[in-house]
Legacy VTK file of the C-alpha trace (Angstrom):
# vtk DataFile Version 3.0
C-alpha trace
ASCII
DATASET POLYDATA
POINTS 485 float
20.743 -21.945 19.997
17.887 -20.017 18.188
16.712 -16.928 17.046
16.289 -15.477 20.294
20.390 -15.589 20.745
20.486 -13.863 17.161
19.396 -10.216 16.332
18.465 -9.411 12.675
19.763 -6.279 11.509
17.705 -5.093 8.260
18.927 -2.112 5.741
16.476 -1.359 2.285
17.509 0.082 -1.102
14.427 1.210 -2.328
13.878 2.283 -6.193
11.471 4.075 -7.179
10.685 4.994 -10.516
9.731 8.462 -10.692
6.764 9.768 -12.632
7.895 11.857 -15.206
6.926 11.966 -19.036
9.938 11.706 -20.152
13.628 9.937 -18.815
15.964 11.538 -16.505
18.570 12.439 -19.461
16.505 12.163 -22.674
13.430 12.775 -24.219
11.833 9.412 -24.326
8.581 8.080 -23.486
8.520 5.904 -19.963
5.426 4.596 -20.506
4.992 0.929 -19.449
4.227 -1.666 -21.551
5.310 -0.538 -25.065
7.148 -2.875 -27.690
10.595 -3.879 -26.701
13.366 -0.622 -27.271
10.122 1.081 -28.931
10.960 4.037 -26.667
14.726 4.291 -26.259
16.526 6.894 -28.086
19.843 7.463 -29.564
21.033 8.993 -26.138
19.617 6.000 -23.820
21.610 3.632 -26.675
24.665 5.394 -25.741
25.151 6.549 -29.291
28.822 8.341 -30.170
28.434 11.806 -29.436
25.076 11.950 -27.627
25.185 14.017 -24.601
22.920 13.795 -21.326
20.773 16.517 -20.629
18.663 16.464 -16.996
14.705 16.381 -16.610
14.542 19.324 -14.185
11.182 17.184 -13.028
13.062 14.523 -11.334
14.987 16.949 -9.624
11.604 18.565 -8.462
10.232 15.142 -7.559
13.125 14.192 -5.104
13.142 17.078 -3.422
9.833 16.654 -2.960
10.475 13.609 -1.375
13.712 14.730 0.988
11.054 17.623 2.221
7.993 15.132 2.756
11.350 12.750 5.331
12.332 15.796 6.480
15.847 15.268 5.134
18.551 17.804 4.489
18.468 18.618 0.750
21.901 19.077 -1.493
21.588 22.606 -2.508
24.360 21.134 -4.640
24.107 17.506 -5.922
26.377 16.124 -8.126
25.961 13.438 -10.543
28.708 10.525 -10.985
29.671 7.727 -13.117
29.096 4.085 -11.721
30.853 1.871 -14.092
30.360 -1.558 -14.458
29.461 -4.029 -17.346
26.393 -5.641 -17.805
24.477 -6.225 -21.372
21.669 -3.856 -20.500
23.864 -1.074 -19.766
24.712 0.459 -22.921
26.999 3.004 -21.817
29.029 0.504 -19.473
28.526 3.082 -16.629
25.065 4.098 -14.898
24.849 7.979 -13.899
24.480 8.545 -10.538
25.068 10.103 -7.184
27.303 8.974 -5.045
29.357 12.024 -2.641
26.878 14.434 -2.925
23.202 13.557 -3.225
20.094 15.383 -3.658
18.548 14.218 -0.185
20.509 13.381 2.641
19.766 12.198 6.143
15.924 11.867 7.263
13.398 10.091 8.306
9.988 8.100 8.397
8.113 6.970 11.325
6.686 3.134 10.818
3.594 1.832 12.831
3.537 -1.571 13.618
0.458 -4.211 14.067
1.136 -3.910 18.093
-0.323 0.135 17.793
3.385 1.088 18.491
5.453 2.712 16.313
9.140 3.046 15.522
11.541 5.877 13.588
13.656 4.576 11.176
16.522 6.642 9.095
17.275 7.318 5.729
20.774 7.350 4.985
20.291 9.361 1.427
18.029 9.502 -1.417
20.150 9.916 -4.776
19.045 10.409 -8.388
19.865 7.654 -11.028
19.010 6.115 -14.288
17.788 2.930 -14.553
19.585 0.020 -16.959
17.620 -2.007 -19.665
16.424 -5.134 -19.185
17.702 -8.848 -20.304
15.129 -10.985 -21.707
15.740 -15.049 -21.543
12.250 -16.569 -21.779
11.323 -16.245 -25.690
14.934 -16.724 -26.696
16.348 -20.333 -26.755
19.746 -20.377 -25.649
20.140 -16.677 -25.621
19.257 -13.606 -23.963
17.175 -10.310 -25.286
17.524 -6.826 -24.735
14.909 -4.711 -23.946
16.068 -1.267 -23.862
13.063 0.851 -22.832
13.931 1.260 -19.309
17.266 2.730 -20.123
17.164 6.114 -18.659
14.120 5.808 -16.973
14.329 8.009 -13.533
14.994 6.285 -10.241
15.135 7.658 -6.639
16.803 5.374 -4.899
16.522 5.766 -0.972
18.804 3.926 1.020
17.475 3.322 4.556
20.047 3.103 8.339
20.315 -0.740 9.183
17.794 -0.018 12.094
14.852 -2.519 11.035
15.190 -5.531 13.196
12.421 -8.005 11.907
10.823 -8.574 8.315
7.696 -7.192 9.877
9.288 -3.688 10.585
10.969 -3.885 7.442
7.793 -4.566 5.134
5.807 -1.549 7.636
9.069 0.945 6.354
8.512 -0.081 2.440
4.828 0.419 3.085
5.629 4.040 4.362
7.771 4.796 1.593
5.500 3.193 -0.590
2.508 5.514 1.137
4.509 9.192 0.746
5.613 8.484 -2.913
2.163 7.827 -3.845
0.460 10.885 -1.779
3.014 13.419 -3.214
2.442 11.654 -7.194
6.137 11.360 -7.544
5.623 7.923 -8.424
2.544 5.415 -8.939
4.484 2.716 -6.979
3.415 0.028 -8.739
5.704 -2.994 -7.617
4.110 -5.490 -10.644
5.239 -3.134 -12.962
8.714 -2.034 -11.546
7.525 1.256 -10.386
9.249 0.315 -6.830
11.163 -2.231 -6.046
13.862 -2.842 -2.875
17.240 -4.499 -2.461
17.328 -6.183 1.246
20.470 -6.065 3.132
20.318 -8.764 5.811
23.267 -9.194 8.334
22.966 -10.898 12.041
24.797 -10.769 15.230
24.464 -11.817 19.131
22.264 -10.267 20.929
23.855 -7.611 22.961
26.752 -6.791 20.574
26.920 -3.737 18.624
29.196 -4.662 15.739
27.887 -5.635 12.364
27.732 -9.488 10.704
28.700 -10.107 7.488
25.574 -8.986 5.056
23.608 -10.305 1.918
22.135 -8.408 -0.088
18.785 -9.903 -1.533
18.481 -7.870 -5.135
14.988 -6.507 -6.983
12.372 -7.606 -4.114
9.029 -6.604 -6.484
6.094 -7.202 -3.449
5.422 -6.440 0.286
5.046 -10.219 0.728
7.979 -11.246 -1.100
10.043 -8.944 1.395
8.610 -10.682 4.102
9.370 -14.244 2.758
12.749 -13.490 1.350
13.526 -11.755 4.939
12.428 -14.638 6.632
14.216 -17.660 4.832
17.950 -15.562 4.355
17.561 -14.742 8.387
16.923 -18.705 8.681
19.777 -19.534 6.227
21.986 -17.747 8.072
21.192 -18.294 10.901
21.955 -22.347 10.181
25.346 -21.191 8.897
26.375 -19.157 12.170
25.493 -22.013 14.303
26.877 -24.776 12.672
30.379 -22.482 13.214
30.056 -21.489 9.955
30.492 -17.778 7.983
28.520 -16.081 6.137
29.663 -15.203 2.688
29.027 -11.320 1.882
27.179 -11.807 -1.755
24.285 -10.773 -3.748
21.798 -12.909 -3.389
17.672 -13.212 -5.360
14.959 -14.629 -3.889
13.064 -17.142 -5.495
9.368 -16.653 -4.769
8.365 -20.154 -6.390
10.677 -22.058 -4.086
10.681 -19.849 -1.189
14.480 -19.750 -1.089
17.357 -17.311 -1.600
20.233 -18.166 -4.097
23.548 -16.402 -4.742
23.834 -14.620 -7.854
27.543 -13.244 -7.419
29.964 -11.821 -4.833
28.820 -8.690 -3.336
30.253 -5.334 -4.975
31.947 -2.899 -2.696
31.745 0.949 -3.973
35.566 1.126 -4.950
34.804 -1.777 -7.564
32.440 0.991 -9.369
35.233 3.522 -9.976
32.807 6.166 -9.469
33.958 9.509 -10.819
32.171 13.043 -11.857
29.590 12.307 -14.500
31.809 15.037 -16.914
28.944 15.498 -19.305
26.724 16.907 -16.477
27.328 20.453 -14.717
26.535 20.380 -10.845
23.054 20.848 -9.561
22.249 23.997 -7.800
19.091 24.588 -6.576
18.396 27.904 -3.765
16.410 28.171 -0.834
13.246 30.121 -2.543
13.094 26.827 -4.820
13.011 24.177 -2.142
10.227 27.023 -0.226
8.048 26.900 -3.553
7.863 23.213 -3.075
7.180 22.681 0.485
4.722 25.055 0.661
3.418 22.793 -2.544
3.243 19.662 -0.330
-0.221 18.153 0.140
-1.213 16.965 3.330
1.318 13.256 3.973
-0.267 10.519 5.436
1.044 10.270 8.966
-0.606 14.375 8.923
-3.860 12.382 7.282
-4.305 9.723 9.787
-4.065 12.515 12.762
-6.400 14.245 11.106
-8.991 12.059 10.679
-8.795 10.563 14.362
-9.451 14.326 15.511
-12.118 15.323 12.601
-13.469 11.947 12.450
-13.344 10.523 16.040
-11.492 7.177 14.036
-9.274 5.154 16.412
-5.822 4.806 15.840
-6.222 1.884 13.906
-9.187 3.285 11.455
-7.055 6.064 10.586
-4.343 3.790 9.735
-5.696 1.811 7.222
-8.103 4.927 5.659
-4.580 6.766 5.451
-2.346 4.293 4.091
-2.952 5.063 0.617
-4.293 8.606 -1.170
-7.280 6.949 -3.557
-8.557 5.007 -0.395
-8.062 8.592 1.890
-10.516 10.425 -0.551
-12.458 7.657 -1.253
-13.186 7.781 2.538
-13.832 11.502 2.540
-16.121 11.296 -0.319
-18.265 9.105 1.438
-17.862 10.382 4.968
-19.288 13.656 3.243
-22.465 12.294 3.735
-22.703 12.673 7.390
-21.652 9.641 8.928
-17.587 8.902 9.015
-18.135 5.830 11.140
-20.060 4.031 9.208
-18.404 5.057 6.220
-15.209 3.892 7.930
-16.647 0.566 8.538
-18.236 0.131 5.250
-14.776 1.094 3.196
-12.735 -1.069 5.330
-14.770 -4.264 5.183
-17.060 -4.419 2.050
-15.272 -2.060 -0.326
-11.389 -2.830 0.536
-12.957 -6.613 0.848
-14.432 -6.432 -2.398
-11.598 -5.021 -4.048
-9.217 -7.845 -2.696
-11.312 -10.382 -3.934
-11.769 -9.329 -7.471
-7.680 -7.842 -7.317
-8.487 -4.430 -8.093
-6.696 -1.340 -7.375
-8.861 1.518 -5.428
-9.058 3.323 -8.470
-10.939 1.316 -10.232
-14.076 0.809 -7.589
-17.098 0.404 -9.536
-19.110 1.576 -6.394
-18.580 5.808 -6.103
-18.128 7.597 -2.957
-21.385 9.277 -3.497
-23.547 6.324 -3.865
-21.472 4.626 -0.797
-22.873 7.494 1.114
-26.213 7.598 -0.189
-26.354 3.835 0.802
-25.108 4.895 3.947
-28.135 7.910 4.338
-30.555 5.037 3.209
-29.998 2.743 6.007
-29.967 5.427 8.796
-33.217 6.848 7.758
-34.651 3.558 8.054
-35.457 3.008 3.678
-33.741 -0.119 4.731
-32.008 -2.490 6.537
-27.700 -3.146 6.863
-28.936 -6.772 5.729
-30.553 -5.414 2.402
-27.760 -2.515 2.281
-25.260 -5.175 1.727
-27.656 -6.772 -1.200
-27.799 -2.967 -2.587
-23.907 -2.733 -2.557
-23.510 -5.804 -4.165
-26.038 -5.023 -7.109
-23.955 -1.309 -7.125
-20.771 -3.448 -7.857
-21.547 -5.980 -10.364
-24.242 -3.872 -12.061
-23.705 -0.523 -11.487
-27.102 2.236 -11.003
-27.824 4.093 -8.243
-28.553 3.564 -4.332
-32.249 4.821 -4.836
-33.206 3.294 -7.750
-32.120 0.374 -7.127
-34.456 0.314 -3.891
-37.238 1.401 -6.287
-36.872 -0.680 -8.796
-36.327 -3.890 -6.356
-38.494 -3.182 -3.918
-36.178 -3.053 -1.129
-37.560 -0.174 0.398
-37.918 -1.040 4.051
-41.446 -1.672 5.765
-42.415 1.164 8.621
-45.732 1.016 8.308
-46.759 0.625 11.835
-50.167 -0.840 10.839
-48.779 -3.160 8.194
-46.532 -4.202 10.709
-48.716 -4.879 13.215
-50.640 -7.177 11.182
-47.315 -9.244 10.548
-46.223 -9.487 14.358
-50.529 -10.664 14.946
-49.952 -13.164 12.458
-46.734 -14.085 13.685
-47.615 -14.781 17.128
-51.082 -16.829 16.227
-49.360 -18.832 13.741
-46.744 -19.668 17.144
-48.671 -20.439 20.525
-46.615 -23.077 21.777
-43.262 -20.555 21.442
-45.480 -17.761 23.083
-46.236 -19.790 25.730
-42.690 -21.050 26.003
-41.953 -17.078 25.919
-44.245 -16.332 28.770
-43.243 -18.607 31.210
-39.492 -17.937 30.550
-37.078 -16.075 32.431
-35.274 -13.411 31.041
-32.466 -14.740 29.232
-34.812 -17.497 27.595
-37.333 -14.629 26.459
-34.432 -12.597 24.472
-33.874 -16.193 22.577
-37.984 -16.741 21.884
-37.795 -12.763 20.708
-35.226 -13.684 17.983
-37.525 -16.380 16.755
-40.036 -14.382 16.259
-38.480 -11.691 14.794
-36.817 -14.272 12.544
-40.260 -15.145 11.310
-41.361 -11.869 11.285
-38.261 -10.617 8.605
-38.944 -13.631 7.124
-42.896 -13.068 6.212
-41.569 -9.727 5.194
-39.002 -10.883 2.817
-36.727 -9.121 5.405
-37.695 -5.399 4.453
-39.434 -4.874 7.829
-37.727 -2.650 10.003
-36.028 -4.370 12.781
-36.311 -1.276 15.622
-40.336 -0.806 14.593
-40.798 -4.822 15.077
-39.043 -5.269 18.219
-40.996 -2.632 19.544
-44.438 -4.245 18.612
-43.876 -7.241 19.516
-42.666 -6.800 22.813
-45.972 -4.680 23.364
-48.201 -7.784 21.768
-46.182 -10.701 23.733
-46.857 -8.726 27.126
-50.003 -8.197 26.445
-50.239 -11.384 25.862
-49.589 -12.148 29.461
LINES 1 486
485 0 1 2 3 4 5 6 7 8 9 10 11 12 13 14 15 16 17 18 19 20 21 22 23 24 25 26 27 28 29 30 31 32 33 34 35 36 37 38 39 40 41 42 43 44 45 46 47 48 49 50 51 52 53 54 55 56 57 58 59 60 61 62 63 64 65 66 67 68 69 70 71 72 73 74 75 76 77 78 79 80 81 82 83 84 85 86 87 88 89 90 91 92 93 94 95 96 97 98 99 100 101 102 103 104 105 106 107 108 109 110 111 112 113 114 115 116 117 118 119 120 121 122 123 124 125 126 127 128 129 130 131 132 133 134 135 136 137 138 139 140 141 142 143 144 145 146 147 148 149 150 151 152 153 154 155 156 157 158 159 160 161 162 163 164 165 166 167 168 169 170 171 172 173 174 175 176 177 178 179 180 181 182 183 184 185 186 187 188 189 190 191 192 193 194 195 196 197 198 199 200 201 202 203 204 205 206 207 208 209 210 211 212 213 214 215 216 217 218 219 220 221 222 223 224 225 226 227 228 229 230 231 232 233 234 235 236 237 238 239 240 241 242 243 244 245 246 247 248 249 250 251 252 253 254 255 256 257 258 259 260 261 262 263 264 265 266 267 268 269 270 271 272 273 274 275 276 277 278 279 280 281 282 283 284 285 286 287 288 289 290 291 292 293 294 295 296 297 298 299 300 301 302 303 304 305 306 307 308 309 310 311 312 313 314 315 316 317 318 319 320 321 322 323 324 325 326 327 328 329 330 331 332 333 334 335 336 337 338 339 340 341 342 343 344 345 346 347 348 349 350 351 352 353 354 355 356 357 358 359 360 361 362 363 364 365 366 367 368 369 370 371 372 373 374 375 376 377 378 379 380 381 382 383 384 385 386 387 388 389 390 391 392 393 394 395 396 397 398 399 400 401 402 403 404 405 406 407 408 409 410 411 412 413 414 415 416 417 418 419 420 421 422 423 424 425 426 427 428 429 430 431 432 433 434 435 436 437 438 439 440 441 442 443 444 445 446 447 448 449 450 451 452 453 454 455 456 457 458 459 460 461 462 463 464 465 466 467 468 469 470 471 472 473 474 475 476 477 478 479 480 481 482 483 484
């Protein structure tokens, strides 16, 4: 047997932290970073007496959100009690939503490396708070308690078990990922806990319709890690079911330095919560001309982005894609684009400035290079000042040095050779300094000729430190080598 006899069926629990001042049901800071339970107050501490009251923000911001999926939104939404124990849970319960969310069914459409694409649902997208967090490493033989994150706001969107491989399921958290960032609900940063995903992982025959007994893989913090932790519990598995086996339903972590998934305890089911009305929270209500304020509010999404700029642009399907995946990288695009040419800003974004930023791990928001001098580099090279070889040393000076496109070329003397006399003294030059390869040239066919031309124009970029222009120098020395003849 193999894993063409099995199907993987793939459900996400995706939290994101929304990006509000303050938390969901006090006034705190959420700020990341600050000293441990510097920014948790007497409510988030669960203090006798203290009494919830709701950021009318993270209302806004999930509605946002259902409107952005297309999703049915709870005119009434109802928040609950989830009770359970746990040392970074003050309160012994976590308020959320459970019958009645804020955004109900929707959803997103994924695109896949293939060029196809695939809709996927969302089940619901409910309001919660977020629990502290248990510290271990700089206590020996006990645990600390970080508190900060108490009350923070989470949207948690629960996907439809429709994702059927870890690379449809990393596409969907990219998408999610993609709209929570382009409406600023949330920076959906996954190092800092800004969005993170519980995997449910189940599998059955091929052909069958009926469910297997699930995991669930708890706090996935990176697109990769999904992809890993995917791909070894589907292999686990997998093992068990053909060795006549079962598969225990459990919560289960990943472990990114061994590449393996390990239980952490048997799997809750939603009676074991004894949810029940929060009591200390009325019902949400929220009327049609509020949920019409904010969709006419919506900025363009990126799926509307990427059409956009295959029509405006002339991109490919592709192009758009990756330009539209994330907001900072869309204007970024646009800024430079401005400058006449979208194709070649496409291609220079794509490969030197996303490939730049990759290799020194920085986030598009903090490109040295600006859009404007991306395009002026871009205006540069099409009016011949100077060559896509020297463009690339210009970028590079732009990036680790900073200045701009045009001084740059002043100051460096980059500024391309179109001198047609001063040329024509280089290709003379050239071509005396070479009279066995011109007369290799002359007696050559036609494919050996365009081989001898690269030589020479090789020596010719060479004598000119390569600032000649390339179009210019072709054209002279063809003229010179058939005259030669």
């Amino acid at each position: 047997m193999s894993d063409s006899v099995w199907e993987t069926v793939i459900g996400l629990e995706v939290h994101v932290q929304l990006a509000t001042e303050s938390k969901i049901f006090s006034g705190s800071a959420t700020a990341f970073g600050a000293s441990p339970n510097s920014q948790a107050s007497a409510v988030d501490l669960a203090m006798p007496g203290m009494l919830p009251v709701l950021n009318e923000k993270a209302v806004r911001y999930a509605a946002m959100f259902g409107l952005a999926i297309d999703a049915e939104i709870g005119k009434r939404s109802v928040f609950d009690r989830k009770n359970y124990f746990y040392p970074d849970l003050p309160k012994g319960y976590q308020i959320s939503q459970f019958d009645h969310p804020i955004v109900g069914r929707g959803h997103v459409q994924i695109q896949l490396a293939d060029g196809s694409s695939r809709e996927i649902g969302v089940t619901r997208a409910h309001l919660e708070e977020d629990a502290g967090k248990s510290l271990h490493e700089d206590f020996h033989g006990m645990s600390g308690i970080d508190l900060n994150r108490a009350g923070t706001p989470l949207l948690e969107i629960v996907s439809e078990p429709e994702m059927r491989s870890a690379e449809e399921a990393v596409a969907y958290l990219k998408t999610i990922h993609s709209i929570v960032t382009y409406l600023g609900i949330s920076d959906g940063n996954m190092a800092e806990g800004s969005m993170r995903c519980d995997v449910n992982i189940s599998l059955r025959p091929h052909g069958t319709t009926e469910f297997g007994t699930r995991t669930e893989i708890k706090n996935v913090n990176s697109f990769r890690f999904v992809e890993k932790a995917i791909q070894i519990e589907t292999e686990r598995q997998m093992d068990i079911l053909e060795d006549g086996g079962s598969v225990v339903q459990e919560t289960r972590l990943y472990d990114a330095d061994r590449n393996e998934t390990r239980a952490m305890r048997s799997k809750e089911m939603a009676n074991d919560y004894r949810y029940f009305p929060e009591p200390d929270l009325l019902p949400v209500e929220i009327d049609d001309s509020y949920i019409e304020a904010l969709r006419e509010a919506l900025p363009e999404l990126p799926d509307a982005k990427r059409e956009r700029f295959e029509s405006q642009y002339g991109l490919g399907s592709y192009d758009a894609g990756v330009l539209s995946s994330e907001r900072d990288i869309a204007d970024y695009f646009e800024a430079a684009a401005a400058g006449g040419d979208a194709k070649a800003a496409a291609n220079w974004v794509q490969v030197e400035v996303l490939g730049a930023l990759n290799k020194t791990d920085l986030a598009m928001s903090e490109c040295p290079v600006p859009a404007t001098e991306l395009a002026a580099l871009i205006e540069r090279i099409n009016d011949s000042s100077i060559s896509g070889k020297i463009a690339k040393q210009v970028f590079e000076i732009l990036w680790n040095e900073g200045g701009s496109v045009d001084g740059i070329i002043e100051a460096r003397g980059f500024k391309q050779v179109s001198d047609s006399g001063a040329l024509e003294t280089m290709v003379e030059e050239v071509i005396a300094a070479n009279p066995e390869q011109v007369q290799q040239y002359l007696a050559a066919d036609e494919g050996k000729r365009k081989k001898l031309t690269g030589f020479f124009v090789g020596q010719i970029m060479k004598a000119s430190k390569g600032q000649a222009n390339p179009k210019l120098v072709n054209d002279i020395l063809a003229a010179k080598l058939d005259a030669s003849s």
